[in-house]
N, C-alpha and C positions, 0 to 999 in steps of 0.2 A: 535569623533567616536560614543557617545553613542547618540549622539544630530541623528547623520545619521542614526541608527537602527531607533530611536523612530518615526523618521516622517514615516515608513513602520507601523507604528500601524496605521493610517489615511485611509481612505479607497480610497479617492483620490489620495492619493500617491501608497498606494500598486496594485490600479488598473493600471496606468497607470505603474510599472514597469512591471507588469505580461505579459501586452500586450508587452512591449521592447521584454523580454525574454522568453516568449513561445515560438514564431517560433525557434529561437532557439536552445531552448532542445530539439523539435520535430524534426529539422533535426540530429542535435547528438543521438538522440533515434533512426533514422531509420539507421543511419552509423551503430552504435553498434547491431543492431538485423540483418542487411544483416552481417557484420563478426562474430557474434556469430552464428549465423543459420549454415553460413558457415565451420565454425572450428568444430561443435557438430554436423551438419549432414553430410560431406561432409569428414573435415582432422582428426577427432579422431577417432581412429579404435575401433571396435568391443567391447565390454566386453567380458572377460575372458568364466566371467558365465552366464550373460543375452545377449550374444548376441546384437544383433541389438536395442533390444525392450530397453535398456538402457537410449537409445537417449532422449525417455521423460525424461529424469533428467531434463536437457537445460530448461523446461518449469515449469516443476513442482518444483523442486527446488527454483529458485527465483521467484516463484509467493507465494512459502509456508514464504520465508525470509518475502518479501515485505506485506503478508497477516498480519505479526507478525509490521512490521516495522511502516505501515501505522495505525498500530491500536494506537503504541506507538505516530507519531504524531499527532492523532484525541484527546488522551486522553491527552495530554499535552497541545496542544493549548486550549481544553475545561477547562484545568485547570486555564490556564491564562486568559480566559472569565469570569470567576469563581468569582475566591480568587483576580485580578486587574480589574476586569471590562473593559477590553478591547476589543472594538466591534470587532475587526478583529480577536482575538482570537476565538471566537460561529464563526466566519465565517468558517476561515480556519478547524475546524473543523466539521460544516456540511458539507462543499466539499468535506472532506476526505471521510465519510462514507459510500458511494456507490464505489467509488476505492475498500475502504480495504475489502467491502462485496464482488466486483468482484474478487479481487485476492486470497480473499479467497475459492470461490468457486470453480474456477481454480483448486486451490491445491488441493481438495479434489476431481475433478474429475479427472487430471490426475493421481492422487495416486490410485485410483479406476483401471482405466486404466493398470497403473503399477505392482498394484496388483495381479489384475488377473493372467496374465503368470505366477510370480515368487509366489504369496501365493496361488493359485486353489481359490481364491474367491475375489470379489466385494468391499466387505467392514467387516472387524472385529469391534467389541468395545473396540478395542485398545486404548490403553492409548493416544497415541499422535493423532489419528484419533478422538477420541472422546472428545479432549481438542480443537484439532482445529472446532470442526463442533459447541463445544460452542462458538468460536471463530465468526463463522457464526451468529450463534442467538444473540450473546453481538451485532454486526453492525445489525442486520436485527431489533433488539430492540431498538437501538438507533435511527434508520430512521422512525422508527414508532413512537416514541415520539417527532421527530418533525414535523412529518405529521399532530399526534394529539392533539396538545398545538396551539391555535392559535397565540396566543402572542411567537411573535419570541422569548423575551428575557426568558421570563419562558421557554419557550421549550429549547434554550441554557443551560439554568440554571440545568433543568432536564437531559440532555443528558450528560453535565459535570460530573454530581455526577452516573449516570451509566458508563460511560467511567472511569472515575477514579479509581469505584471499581472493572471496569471488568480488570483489569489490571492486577490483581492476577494470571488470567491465561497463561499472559503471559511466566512466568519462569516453570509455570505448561507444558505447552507446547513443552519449549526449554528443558527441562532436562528430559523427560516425558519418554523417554529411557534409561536412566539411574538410575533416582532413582524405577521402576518397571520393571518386566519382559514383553517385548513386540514383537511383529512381526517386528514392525520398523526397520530399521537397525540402528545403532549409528549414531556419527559424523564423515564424512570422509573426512571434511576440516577445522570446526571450533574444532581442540582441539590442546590441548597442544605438540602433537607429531606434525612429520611431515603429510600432508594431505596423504588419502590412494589411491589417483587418481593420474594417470600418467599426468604428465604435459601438453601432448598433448589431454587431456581428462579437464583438470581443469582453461585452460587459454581461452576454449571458456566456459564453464562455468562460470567465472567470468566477464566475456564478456558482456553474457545474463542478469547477476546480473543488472550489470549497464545499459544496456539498458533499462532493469524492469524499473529501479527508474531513469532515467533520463525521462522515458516514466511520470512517475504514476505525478513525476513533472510538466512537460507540462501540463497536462491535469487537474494538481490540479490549476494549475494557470489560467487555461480556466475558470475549474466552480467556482475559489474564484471570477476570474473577475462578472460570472452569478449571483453570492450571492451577490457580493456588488451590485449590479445594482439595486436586487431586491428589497433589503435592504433601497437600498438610493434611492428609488426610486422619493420620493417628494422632493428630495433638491434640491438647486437650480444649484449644480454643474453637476448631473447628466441631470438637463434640457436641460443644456446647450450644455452637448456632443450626448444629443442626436438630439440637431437641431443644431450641429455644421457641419463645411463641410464636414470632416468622414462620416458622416452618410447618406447623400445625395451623 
């Protein structure tokens, strides 16, 4: 079993699985966003007290999850570039880091969005608003330091040890309503109680969840493929696929 993980540390192996299983995830990613689209705009009725305007949950909500999620796997596979020196490790996590920058941007703007009707404004310096937009700068500062390190594996090396220690903010984030007084609302499906959504409100929202990350999957598999390519550009295995008959 463990022989079958490791050959996925290879860049030859893990490219040609990405390409097996992209398509894939891509079509399970558009299955789950036509029935989640459909259950949260279509068969969940109204909120109580926001009305209509509710409906951004569906979007903003699993892009705020996935903004958090993707960040946890950029900073772990940069940790196993790190501390085992495994090239696929710096790979998978440059590809992450324009994902987790996009979903996090997402979440801040449809929170913005969201805001406005039910808080009269744009954007507070709220706890969990202003943990997530550092959330924004830890990726927008990681993509710059490997813009600006020529040598891929320094730049790897550098981005690791910012990823690692931006990771602090991740619990800063997740509890950021509870341990401070804020405008955010609580949790109304990750706590200990029963969730505070009606079911026919929370099963196309779990819906959208998954589409989120079966999507952010496909697409991390696209640009791990583009990183190794780029990566391995002068071997002789990459020569090969690319004057091989695929490519003609």
């Amino acid at each position: 079993m463990f022989e079958r993980f490791h050959k996925f540390a290879s860049p030859p192996h893990f490219h040609a699985f990405a390409r097996m299983l992209s398509p894939w995830l891509f079509g399970v990613s558009a299955l789950l966003f036509a029935a989640g689209l459909f259950g949260g705009l279509v068969y969940a009725p109204a909120d109580y007290q926001q009305g209509e305007s509710f409906r951004i949950i569906y979007i903003h909500v699993p892009s705020a999850w996935l903004s958090m999620f993707v960040y946890m796997v950029m900073a772990s596979a940069g940790a196993v570039g790190l501390i085992w020196k495994v090239k696929m490790g710096d790979i998978v996590a440059r590809a992450c880091a324009p994902l987790g920058a996009s979903f996090t941007f997402l979440a801040l703007a449809t929170g913005s969005l969201w805001g406005k009707p039910m808080w009269g404004t744009w954007w507070v310096w709220d706890a969990r608003l202003t943990s997530e937009l550092i959330l924004l700068f830890l990726y927008l500062g990681y993509m710059a330091l490997q813009s600006a390190i020529e040598d891929r594996r320094a730049a790897a090396r550098a981005g690791a040890v910012l990823a690692i220690v931006g990771v602090v903010n991740i619990p800063i984030i997740h509890y950021s309503v509870e341990w401070w007084s804020t405008l955010h609302q609580g949790a109304t499906i990750t706590k200990l109680d029963r969730p505070s959504m009606d079911i026919s409100m929370l099963i196309p929202l779990l819906g959208m969840t998954l589409a989120f990350k079966t999507l952010f999957a496909a697409v991390l598999l696209v640009r791990t493929r583009c990183e190794i390519l780029e990566f391995e550009q002068h071997t002789n295995w990459v020569r090969e696929l690319a004057t091989g008959p695929e490519v003609r």
